[in-house]
N, C-alpha and C positions, 0 to 999 in steps of 0.2 A: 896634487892631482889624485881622484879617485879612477879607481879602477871601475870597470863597465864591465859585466859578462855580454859577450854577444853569444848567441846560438844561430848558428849555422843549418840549423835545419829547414826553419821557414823559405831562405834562399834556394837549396838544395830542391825541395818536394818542388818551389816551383819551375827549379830546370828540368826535375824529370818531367812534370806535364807538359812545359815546352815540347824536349824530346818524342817525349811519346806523339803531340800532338804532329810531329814531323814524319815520325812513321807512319802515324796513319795516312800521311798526304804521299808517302813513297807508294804504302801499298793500296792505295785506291787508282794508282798510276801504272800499279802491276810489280813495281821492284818489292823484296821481298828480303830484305837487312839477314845476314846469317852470322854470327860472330863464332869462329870458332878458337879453343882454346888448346893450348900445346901445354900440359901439366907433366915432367920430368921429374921423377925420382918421390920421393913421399915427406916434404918439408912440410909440416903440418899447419904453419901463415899461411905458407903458400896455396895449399889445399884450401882454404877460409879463404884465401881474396879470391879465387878461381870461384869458389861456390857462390860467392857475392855479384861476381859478375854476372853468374849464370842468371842469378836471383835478378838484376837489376833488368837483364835483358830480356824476362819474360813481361814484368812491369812495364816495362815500353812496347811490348810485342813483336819483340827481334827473337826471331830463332837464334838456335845456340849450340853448337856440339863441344863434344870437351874429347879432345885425346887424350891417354894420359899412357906416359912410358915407361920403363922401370928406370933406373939409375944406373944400371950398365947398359943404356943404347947409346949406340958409337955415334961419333960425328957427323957421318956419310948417314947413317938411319935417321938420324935429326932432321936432316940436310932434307932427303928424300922424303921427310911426312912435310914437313914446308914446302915444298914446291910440289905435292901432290894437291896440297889445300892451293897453294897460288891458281891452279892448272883449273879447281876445279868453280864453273864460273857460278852455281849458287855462294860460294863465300863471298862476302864482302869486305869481311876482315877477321884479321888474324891476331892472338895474343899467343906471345912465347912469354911464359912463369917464368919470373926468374926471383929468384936463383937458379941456375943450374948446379947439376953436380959438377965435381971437381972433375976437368977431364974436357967439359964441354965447350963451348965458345959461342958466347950469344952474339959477336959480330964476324962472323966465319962467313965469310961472301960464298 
């Protein structure tokens, strides 16, 4: 048996036109896609996938904000920038980075 390269990119460009093609049918309806991102402590991946998404989500035409915390925010501080974003109704969705620092807890109800 030979081996085959596939590339994965042809697939790829054509779900992001999909996507994109969807937002534009959100906002001509008025809805208005916000993705914002919760970036914790200074893991430098993590910094690179976060800036990725930002990147992907202007290519679709999804706004985007990005929080970013230091690595000594408490639980309760975490706790309260999530449910400040939940509360607040232009987001539509939320990305918590992880890793977190040690200390934190990405399923803390």
């Amino acid at each position: 048996m030979t081996g085959r390269i596939m590339d994965g990119r042809p697939a790829g460009q054509k779900i992001r036109e999909c996507v994109k093609r969807q937002v534009d049918g959100l906002h001509e309806s008025g809805v208005r896609p916000l993705l914002a991102t919760i970036l914790v402590g200074d893991n430098p991946a993590s910094r690179v996938y976060v800036r990725n998404k930002h990147s992907a989500c202007r290519d679709a035409s999804i706004a985007s904000r990005n929080i970013e915390l230091n690595s000594n925010t408490s639980q309760s501080e975490l706790l309260d920038v999530i449910n400040d974003l939940n509360k607040d109704p232009n987001v539509t969705g939320i990305l918590l980075q992880l890793p977190l620092p040690r200390g934190l807890d990405d399923a803390s109800e």
